[in-house]
Steps between C-alpha positions, in 0.01 A plus 500: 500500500654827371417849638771765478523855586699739287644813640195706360277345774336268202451148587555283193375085504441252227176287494438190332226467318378188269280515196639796320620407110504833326519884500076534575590280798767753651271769430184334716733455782737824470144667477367356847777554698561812406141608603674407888564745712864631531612294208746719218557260226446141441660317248359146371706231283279248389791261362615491884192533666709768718304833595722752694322756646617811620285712800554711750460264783460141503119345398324282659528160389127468488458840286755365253322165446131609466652757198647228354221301533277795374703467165453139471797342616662331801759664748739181577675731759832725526781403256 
């Protein structure tokens, strides 16, 4: 489980998330989480299945999963 803070006060941590295959994927999940509060950027990579978001604290676990569920796919935790 990965959560780092940089020296801008910005916490950075990768997700795992299953089901994504293509570009329309990244977008339904970038566009989720970055409806969460705090959050700055989020970047998705489908061939990876890596999401790192980047926020200004760190989310709740739950938050994180039900926006990922919202886009139709399944958090399998922290990378």
């Amino acid at each position: 489980m990965t959560a780092q803070t940089d020296t801008t006060g910005s916490v950075t941590t990768v997700y795992k998330v299953s089901g994504m295959s293509c570009g329309h994927c990244e977008g339904a999940v970038s566009g989720e989480l970055s409806q969460l509060s705090g959050v700055h950027s989020v970047t998705a990579v489908a061939s990876t299945g890596e999401v790192t978001v980047v926020s200004a604290a760190p989310l709740d676990d739950e938050a994180v999963r039900a926006a990922v569920d919202e886009a139709g796919f399944e958090l399998a935790g922290r990378a």
